[in-house]
C-alpha positions in Angstrom: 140.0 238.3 214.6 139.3 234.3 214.7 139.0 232.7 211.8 136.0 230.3 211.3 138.6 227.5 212.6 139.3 228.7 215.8 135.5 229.2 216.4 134.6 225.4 215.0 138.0 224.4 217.2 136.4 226.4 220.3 132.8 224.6 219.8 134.2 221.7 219.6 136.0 222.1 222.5 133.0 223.4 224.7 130.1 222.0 223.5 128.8 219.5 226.1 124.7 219.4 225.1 122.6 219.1 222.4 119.6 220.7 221.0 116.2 220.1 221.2 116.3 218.6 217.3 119.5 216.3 218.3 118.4 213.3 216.3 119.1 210.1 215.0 120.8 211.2 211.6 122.6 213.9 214.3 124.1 210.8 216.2 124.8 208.7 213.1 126.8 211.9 211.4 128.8 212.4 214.5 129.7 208.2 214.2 130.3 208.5 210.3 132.9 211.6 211.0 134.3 209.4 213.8 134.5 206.2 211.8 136.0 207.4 208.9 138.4 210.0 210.1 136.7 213.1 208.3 137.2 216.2 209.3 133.7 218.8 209.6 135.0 221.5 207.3 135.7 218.4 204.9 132.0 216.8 205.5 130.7 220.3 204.8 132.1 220.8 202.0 131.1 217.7 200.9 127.7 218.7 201.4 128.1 222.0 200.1 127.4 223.5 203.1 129.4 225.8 205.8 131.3 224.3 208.5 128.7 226.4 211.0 125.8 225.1 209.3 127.5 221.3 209.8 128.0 222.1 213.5 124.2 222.8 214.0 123.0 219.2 212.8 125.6 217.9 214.8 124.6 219.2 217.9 120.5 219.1 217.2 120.4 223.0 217.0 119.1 222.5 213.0 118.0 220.0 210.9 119.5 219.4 207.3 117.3 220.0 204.5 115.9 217.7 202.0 118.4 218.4 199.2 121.4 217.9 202.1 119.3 214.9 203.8 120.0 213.5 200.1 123.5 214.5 199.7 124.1 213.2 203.1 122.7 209.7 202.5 124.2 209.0 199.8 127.7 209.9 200.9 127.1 209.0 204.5 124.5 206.5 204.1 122.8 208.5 206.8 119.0 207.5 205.9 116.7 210.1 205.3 114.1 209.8 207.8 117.0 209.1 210.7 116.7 213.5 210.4 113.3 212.9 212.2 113.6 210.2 214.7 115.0 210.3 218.2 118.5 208.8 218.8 118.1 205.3 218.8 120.9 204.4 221.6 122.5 206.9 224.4 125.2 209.2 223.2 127.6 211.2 224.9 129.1 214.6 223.2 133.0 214.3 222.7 133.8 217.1 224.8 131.2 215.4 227.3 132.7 212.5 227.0 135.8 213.6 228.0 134.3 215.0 231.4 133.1 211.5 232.6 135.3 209.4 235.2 137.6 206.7 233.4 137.7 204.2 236.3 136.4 204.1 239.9 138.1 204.6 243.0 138.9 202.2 245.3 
């Protein structure tokens, strides 16, 4: 049987698009876990939320609610209406990321 884990490990993997409620706060929490190092299941917990829960505001499938927006701001600084506003500049998913060309041929 996997363990939750190997399922978050597998998403994060696979995962190459986001949901139709990928937003601003979504792109800002994916920079805040990059910038300082944190771990989901650590940023969930955090929260007090589960580490499936986490994944779906990461990738715009869900949207936090007011109680977590709060949480979330003040540990994140992730403001509260950023929940509601499109991404403000282009981002790539990691796994995404990791498909696109590194240099050009020539």
């Amino acid at each position: 049987m996997l363990s939750e884990a190997n399922i978050l490990s597998c998403m994060r993997s696979f995962r190459r698009d986001t949901g139709r409620s990928f937003s601003e706060g979504a792109r800002l929490l994916w920079l805040a876990l990059s910038a300082r190092g944190y771990d989901r299941k650590a940023v969930a917990q955090m929260v007090g939320v589960s580490a499936p829960v986490l994944h779906h505001w990461l990738y715009g499938t869900r949207r936090p609610s007011w109680p977590a927006r709060m949480v979330l701001r003040r540990k994140l600084r992730i403001p509260l209406q950023a929940w509601d506003q499109p991404p403000t500049e282009e981002f790539v998913l990691p796994a995404a990321a990791a498909d696109r060309p590194t240099g050009t041929d020539g």
